[in-house]
PDB file of N, CA, C and O in Angstrom:
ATOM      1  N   UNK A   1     100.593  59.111 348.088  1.00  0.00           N
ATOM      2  CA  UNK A   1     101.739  59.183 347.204  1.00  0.00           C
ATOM      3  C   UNK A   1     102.562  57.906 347.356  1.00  0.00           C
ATOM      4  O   UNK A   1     102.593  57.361 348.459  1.00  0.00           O
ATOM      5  N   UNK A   2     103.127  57.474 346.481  1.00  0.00           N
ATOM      6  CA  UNK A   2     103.997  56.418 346.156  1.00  0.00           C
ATOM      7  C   UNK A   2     104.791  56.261 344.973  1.00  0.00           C
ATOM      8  O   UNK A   2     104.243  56.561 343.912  1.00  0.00           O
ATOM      9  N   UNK A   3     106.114  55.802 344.943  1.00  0.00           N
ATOM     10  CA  UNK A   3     107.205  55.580 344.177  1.00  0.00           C
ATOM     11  C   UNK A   3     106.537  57.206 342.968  1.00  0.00           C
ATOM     12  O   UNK A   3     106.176  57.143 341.792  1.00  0.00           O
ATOM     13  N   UNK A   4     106.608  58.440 343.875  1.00  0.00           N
ATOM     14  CA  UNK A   4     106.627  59.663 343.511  1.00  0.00           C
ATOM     15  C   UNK A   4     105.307  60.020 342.220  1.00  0.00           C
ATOM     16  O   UNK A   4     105.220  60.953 341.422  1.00  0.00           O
ATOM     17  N   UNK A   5     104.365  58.769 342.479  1.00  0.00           N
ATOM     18  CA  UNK A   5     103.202  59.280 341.985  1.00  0.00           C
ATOM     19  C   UNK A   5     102.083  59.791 343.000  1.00  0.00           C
ATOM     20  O   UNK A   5     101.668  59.084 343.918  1.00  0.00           O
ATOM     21  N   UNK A   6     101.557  61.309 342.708  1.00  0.00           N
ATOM     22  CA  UNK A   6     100.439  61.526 343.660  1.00  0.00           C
ATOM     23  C   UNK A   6      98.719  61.123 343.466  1.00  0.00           C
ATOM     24  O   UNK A   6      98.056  61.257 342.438  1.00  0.00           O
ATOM     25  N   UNK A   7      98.287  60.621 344.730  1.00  0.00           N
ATOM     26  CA  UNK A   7      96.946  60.122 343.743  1.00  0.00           C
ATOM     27  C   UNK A   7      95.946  61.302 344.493  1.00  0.00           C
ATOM     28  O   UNK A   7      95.988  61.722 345.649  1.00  0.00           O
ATOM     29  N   UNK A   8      94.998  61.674 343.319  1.00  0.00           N
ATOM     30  CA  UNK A   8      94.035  62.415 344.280  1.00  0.00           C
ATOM     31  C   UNK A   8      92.649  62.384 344.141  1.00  0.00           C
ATOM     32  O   UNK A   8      92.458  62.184 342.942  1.00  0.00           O
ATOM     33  N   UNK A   9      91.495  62.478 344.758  1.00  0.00           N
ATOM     34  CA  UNK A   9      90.203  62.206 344.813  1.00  0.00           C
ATOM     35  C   UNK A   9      89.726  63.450 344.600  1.00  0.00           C
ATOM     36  O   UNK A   9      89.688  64.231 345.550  1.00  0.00           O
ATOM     37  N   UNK A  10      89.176  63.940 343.014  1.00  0.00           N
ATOM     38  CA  UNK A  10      88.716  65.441 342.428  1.00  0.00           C
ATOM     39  C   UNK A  10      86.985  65.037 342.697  1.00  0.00           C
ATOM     40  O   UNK A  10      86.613  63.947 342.263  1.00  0.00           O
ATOM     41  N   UNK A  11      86.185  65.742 343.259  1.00  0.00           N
ATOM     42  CA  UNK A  11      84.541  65.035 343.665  1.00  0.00           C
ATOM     43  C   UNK A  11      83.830  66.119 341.960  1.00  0.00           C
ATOM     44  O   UNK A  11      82.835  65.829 341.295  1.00  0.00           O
ATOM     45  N   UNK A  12      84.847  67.376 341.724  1.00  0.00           N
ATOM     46  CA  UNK A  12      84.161  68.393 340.797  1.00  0.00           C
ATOM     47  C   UNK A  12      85.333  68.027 339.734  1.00  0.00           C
ATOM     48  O   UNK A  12      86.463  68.490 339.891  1.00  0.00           O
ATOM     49  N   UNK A  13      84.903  66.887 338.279  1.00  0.00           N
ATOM     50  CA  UNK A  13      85.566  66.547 337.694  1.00  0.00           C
ATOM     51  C   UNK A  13      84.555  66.751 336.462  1.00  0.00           C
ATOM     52  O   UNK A  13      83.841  65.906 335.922  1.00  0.00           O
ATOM     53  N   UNK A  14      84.737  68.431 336.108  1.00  0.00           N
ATOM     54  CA  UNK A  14      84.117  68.535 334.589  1.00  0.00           C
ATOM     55  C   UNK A  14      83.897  67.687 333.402  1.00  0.00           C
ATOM     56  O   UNK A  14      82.819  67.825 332.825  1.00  0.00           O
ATOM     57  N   UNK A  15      84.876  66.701 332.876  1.00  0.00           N
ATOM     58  CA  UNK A  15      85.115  65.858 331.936  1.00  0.00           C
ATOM     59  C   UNK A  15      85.030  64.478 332.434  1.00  0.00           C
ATOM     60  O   UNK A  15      86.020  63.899 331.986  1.00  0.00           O
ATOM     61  N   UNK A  16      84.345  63.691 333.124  1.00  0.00           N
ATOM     62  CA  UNK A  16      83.997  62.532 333.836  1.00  0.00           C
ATOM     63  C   UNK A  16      82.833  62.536 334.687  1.00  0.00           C
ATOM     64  O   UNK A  16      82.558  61.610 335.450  1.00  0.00           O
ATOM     65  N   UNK A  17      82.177  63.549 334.553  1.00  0.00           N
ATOM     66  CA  UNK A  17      81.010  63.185 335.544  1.00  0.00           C
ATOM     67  C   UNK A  17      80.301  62.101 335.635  1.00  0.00           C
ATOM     68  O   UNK A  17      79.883  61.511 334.638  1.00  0.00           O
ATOM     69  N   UNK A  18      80.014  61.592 337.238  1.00  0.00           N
ATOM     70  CA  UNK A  18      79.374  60.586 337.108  1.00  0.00           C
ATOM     71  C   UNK A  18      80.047  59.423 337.229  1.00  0.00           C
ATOM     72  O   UNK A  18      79.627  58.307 337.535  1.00  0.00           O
ATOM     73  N   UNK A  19      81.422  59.895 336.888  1.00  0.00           N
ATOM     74  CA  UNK A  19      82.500  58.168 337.023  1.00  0.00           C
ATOM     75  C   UNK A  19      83.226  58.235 337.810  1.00  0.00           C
ATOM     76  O   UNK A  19      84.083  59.119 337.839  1.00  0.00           O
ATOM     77  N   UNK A  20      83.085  57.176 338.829  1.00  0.00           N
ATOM     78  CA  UNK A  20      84.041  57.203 340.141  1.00  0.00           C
ATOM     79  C   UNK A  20      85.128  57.064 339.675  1.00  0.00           C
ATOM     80  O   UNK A  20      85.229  56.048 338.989  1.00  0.00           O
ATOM     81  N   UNK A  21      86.550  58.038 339.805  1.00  0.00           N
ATOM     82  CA  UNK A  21      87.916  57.778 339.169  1.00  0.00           C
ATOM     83  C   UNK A  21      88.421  58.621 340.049  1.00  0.00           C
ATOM     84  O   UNK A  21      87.664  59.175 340.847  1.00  0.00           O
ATOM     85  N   UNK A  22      89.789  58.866 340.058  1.00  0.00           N
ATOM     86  CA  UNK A  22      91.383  58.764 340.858  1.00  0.00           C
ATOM     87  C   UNK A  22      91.929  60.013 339.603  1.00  0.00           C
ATOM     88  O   UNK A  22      91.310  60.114 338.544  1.00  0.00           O
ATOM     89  N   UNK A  23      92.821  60.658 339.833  1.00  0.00           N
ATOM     90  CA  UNK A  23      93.106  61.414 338.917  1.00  0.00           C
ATOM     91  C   UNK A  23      95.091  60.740 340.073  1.00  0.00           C
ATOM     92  O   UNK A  23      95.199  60.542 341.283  1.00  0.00           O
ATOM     93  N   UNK A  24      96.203  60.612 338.956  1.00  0.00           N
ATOM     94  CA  UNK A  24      97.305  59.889 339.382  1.00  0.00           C
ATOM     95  C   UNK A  24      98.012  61.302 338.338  1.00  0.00           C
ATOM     96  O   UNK A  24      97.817  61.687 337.185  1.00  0.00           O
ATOM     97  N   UNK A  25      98.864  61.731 339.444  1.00  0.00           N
ATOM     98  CA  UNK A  25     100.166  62.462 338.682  1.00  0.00           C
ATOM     99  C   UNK A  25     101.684  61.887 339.128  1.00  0.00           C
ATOM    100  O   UNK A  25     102.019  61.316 340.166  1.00  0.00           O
ATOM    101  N   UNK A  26     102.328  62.189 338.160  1.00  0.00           N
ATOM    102  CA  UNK A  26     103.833  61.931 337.855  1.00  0.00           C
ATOM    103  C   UNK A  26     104.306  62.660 337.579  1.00  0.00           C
ATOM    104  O   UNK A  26     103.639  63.141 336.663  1.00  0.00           O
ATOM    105  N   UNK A  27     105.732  63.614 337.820  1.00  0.00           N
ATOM    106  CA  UNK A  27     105.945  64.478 337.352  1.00  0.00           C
ATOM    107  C   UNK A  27     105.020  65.677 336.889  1.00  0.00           C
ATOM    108  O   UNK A  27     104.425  66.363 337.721  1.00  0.00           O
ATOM    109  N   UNK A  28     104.927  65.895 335.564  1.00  0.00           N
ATOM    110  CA  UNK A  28     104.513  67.091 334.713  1.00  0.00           C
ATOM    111  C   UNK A  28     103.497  66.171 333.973  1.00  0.00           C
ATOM    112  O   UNK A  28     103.089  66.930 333.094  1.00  0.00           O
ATOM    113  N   UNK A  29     102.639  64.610 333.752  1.00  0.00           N
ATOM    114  CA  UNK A  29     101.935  64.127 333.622  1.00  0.00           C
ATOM    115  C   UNK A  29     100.866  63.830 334.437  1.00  0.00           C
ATOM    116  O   UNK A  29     101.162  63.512 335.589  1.00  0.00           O
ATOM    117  N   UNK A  30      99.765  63.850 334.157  1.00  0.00           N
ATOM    118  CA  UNK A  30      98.444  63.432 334.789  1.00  0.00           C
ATOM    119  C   UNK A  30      97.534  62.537 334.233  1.00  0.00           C
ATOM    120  O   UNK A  30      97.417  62.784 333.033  1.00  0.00           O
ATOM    121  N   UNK A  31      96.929  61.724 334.543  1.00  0.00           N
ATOM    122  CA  UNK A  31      95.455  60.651 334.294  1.00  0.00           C
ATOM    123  C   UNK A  31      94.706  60.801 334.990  1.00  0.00           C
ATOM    124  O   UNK A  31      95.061  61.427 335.989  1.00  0.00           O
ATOM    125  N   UNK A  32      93.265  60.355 334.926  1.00  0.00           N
ATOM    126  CA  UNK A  32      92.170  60.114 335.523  1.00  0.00           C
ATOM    127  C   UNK A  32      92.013  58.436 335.162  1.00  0.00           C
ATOM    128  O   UNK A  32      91.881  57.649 334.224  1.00  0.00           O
ATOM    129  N   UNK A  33      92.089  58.492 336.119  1.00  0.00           N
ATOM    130  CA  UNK A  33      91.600  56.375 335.785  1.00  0.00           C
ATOM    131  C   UNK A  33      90.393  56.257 336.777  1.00  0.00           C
ATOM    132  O   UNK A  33      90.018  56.936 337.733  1.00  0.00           O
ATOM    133  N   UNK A  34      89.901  55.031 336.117  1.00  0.00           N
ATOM    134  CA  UNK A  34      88.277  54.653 336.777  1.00  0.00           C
ATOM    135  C   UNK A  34      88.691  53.722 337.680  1.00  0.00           C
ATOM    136  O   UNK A  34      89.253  52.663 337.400  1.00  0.00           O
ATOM    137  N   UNK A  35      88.341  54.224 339.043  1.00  0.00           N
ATOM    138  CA  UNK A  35      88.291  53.514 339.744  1.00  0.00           C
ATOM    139  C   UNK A  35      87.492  51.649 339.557  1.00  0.00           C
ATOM    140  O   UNK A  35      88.042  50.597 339.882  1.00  0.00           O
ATOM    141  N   UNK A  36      86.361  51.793 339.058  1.00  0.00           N
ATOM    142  CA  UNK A  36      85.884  50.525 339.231  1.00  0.00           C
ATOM    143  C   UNK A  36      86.095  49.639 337.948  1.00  0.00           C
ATOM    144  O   UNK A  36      85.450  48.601 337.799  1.00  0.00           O
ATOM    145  N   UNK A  37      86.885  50.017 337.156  1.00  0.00           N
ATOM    146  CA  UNK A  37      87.885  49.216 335.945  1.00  0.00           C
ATOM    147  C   UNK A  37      89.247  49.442 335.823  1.00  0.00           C
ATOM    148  O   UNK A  37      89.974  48.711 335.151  1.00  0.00           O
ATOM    149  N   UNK A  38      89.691  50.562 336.528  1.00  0.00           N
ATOM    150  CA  UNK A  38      91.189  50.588 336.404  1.00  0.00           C
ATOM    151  C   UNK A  38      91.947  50.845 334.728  1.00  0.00           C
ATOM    152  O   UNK A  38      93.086  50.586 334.339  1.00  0.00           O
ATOM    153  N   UNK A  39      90.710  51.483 333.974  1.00  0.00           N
ATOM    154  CA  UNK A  39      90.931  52.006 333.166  1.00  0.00           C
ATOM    155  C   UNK A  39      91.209  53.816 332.439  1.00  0.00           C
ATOM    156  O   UNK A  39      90.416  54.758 332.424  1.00  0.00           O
ATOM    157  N   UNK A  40      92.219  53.758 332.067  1.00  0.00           N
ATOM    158  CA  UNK A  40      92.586  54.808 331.462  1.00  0.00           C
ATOM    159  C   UNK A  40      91.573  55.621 331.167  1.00  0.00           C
ATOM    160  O   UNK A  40      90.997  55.272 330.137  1.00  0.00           O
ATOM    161  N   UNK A  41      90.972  56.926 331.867  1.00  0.00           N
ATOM    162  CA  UNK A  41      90.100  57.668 331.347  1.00  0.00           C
ATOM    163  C   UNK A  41      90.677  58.914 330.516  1.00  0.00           C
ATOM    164  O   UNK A  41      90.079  59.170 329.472  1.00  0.00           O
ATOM    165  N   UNK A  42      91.655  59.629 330.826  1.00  0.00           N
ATOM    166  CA  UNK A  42      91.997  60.583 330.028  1.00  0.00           C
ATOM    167  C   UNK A  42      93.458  60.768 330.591  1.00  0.00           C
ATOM    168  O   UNK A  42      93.798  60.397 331.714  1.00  0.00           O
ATOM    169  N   UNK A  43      94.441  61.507 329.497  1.00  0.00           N
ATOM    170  CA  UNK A  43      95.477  61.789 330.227  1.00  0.00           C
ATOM    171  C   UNK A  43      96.667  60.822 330.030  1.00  0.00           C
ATOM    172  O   UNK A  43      96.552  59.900 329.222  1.00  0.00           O
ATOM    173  N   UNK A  44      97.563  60.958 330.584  1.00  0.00           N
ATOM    174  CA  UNK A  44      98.602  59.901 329.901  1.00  0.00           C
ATOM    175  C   UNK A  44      99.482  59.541 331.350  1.00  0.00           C
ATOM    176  O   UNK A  44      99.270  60.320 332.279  1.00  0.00           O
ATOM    177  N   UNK A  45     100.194  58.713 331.532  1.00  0.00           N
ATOM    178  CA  UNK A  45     101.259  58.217 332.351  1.00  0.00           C
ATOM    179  C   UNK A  45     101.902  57.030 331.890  1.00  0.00           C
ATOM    180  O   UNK A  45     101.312  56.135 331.284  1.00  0.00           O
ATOM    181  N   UNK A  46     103.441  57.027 332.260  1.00  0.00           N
ATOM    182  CA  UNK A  46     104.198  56.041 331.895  1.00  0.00           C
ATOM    183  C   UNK A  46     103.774  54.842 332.245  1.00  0.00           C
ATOM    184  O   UNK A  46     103.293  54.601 333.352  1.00  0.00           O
ATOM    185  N   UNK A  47     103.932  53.942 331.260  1.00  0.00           N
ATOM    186  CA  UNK A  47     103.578  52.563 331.303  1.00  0.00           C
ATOM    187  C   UNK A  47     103.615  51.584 332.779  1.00  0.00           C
ATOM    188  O   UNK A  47     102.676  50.971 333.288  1.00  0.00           O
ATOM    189  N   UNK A  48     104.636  51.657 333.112  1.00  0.00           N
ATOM    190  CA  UNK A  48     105.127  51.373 334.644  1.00  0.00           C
ATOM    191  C   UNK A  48     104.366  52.115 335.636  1.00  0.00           C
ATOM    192  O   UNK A  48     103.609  51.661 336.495  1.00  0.00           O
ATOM    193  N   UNK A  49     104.652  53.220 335.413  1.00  0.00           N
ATOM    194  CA  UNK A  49     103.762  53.719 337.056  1.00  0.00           C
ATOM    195  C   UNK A  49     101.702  53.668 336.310  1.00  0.00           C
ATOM    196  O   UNK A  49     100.650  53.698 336.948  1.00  0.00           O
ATOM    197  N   UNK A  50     101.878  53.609 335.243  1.00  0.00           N
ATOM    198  CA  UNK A  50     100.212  53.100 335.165  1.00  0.00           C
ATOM    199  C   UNK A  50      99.989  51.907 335.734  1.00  0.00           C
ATOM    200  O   UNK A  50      98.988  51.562 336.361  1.00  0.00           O
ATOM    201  N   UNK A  51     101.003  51.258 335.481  1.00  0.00           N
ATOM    202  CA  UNK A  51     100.412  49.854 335.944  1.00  0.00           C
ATOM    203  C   UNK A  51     100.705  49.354 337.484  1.00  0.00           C
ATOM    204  O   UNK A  51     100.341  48.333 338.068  1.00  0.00           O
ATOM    205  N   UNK A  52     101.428  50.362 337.874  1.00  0.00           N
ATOM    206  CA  UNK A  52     101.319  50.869 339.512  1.00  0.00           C
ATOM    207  C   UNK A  52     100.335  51.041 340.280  1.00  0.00           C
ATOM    208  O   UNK A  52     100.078  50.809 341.461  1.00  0.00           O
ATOM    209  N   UNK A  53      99.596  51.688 339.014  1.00  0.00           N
ATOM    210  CA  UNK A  53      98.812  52.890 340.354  1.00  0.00           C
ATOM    211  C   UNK A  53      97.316  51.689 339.568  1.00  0.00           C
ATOM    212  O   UNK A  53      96.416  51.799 340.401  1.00  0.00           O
ATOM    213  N   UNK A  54      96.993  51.076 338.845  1.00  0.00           N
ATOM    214  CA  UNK A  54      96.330  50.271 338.722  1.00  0.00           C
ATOM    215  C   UNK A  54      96.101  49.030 339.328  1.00  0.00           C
ATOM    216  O   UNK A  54      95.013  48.454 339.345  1.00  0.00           O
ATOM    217  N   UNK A  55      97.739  48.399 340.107  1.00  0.00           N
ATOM    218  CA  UNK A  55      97.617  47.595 341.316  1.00  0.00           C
ATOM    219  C   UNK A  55      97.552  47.765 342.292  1.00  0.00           C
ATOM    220  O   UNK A  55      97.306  46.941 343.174  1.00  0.00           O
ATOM    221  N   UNK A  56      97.807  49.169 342.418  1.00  0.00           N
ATOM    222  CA  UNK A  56      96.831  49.754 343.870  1.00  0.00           C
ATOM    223  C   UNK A  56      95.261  49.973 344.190  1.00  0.00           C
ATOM    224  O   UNK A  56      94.715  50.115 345.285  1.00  0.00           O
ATOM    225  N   UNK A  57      94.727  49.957 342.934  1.00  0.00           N
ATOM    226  CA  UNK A  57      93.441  50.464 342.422  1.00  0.00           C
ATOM    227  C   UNK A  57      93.067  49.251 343.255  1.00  0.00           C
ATOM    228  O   UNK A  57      92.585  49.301 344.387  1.00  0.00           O
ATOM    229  N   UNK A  58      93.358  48.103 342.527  1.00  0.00           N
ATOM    230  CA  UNK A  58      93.158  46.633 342.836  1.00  0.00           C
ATOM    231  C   UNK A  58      92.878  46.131 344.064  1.00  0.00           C
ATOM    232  O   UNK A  58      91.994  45.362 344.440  1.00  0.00           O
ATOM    233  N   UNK A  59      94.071  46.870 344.832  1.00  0.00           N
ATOM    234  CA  UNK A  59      94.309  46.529 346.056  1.00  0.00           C
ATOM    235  C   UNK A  59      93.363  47.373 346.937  1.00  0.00           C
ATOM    236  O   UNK A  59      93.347  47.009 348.112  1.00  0.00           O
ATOM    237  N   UNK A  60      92.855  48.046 346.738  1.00  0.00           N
ATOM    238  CA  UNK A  60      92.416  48.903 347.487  1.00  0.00           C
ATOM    239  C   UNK A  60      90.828  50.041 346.724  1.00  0.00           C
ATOM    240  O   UNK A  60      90.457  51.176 347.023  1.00  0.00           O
ATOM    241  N   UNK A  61      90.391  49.219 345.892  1.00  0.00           N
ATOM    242  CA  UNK A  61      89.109  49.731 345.266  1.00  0.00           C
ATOM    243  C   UNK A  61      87.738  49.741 346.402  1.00  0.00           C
ATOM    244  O   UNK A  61      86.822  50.549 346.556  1.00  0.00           O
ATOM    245  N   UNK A  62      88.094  48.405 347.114  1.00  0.00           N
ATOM    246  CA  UNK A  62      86.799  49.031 348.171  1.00  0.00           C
ATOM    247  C   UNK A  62      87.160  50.221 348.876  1.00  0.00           C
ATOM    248  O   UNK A  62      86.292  51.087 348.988  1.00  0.00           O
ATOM    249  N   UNK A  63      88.363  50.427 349.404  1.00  0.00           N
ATOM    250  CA  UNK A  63      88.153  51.937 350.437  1.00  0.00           C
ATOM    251  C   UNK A  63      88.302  52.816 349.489  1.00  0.00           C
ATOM    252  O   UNK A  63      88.051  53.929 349.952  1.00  0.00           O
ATOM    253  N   UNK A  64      88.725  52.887 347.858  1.00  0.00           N
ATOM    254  CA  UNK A  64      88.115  54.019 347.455  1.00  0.00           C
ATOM    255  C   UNK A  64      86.603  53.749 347.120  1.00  0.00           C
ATOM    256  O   UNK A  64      86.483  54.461 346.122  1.00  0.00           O
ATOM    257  N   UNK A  65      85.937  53.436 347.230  1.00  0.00           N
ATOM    258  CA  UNK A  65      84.554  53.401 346.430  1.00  0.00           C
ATOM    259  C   UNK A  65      84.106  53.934 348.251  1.00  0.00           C
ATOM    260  O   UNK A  65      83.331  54.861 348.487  1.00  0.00           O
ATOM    261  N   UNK A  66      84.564  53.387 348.957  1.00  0.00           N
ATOM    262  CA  UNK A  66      83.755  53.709 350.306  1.00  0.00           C
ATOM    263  C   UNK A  66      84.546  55.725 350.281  1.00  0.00           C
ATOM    264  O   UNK A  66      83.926  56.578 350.917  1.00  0.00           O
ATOM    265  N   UNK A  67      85.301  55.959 349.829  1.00  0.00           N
ATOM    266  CA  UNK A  67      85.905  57.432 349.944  1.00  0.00           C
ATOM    267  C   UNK A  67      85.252  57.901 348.933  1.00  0.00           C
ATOM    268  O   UNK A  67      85.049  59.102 349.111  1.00  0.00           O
ATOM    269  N   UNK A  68      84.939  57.626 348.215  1.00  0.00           N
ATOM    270  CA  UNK A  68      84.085  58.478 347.135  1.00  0.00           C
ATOM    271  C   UNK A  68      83.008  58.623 347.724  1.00  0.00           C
ATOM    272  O   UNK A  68      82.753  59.744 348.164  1.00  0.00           O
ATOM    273  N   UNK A  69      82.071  57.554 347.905  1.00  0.00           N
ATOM    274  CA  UNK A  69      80.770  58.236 348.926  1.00  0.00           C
ATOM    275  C   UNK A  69      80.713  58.829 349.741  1.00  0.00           C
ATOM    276  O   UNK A  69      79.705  59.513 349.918  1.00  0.00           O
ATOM    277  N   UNK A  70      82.043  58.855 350.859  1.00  0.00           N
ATOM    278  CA  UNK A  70      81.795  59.981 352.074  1.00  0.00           C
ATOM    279  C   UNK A  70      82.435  60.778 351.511  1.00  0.00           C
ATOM    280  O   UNK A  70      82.718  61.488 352.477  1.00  0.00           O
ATOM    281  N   UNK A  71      83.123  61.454 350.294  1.00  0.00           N
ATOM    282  CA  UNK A  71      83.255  62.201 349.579  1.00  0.00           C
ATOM    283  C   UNK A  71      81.941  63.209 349.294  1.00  0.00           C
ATOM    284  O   UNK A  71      81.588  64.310 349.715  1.00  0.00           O
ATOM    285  N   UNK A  72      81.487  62.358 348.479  1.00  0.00           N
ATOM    286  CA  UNK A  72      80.076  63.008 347.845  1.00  0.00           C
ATOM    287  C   UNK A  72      79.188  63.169 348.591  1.00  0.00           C
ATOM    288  O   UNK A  72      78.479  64.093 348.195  1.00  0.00           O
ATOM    289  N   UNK A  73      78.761  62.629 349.720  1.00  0.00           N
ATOM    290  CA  UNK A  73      77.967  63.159 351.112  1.00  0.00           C
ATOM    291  C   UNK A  73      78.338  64.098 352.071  1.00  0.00           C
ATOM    292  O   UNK A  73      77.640  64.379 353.046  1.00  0.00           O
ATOM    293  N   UNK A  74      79.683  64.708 351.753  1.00  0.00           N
ATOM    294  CA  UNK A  74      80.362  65.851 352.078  1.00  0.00           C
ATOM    295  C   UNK A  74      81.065  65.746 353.345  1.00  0.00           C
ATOM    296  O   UNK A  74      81.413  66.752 353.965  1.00  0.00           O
ATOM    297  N   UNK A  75      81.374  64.089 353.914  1.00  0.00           N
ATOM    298  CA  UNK A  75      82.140  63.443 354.641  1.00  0.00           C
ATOM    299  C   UNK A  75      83.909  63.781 354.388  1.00  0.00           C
ATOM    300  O   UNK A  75      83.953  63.929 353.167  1.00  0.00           O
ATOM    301  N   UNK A  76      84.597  63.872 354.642  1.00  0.00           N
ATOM    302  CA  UNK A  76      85.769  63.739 355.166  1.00  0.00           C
ATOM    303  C   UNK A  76      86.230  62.195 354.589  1.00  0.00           C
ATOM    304  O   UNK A  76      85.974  61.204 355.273  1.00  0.00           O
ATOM    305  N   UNK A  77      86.976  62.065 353.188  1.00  0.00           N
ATOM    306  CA  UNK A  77      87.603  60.745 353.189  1.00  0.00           C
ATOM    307  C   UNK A  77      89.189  60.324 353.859  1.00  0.00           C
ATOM    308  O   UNK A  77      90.231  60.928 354.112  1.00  0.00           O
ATOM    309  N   UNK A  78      88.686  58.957 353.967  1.00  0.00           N
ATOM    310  CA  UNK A  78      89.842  58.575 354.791  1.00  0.00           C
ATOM    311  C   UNK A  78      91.344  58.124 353.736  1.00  0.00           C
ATOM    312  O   UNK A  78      91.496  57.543 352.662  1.00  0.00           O
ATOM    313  N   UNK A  79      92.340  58.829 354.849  1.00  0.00           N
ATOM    314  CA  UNK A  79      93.378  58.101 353.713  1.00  0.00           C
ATOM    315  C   UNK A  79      93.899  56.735 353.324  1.00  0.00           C
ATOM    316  O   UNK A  79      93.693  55.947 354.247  1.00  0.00           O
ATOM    317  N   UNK A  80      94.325  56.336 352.591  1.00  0.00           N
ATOM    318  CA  UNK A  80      94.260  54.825 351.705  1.00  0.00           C
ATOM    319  C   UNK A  80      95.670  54.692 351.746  1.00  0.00           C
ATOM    320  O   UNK A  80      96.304  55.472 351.035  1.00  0.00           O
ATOM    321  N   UNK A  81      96.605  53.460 352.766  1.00  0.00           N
ATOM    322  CA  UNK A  81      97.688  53.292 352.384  1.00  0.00           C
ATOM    323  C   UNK A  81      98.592  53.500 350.576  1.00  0.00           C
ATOM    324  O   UNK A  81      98.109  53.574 349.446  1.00  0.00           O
ATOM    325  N   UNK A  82      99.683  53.526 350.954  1.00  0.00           N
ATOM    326  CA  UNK A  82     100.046  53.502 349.274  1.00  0.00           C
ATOM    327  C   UNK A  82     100.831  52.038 349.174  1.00  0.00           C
ATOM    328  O   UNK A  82     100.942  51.191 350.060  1.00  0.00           O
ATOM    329  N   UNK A  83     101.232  52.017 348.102  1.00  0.00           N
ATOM    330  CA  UNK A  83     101.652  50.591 347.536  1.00  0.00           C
ATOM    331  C   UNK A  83     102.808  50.393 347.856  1.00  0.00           C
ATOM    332  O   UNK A  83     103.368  49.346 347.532  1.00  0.00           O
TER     333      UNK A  83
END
């Protein structure tokens, strides 16, 4: 969590299968963004904290791509500073 957005790692994501992504809430809003483009997959968030949680993406896309695999190998991911 950071500047009151929560980020979370969904491994059973009906509508994205297959795409490594971040699901980011704000308030009463939610997105799924792709991790390995930092693009908008579904869902909406304010302009500002999108482009928040997209320079975190940035900052920090290798330890999610390494948390998604020990994700999906049924590992225990590690937590990822926030911004």
């Amino acid at each position: 969590m950071f500047y009151g957005i929560i980020i979370r790692l969904y491994l059973i994501d009906n509508k994205h299968h297959n795409i490594t992504d971040i699901h980011a809430r704000y308030p009463e809003l939610e997105a799924s963004i792709s991790i390995e483009e930092g693009e908008l997959l579904a869902g909406d968030l304010p302009r500002k904290q999108m482009r928040l949680v997209q320079a975190w993406i940035k900052l920090h896309r290798d330890e999610l791509m390494a948390d998604w695999k020990l994700a999906v190998n049924g590992e225990t991911p590690y937590k990822i500073s926030p911004l």
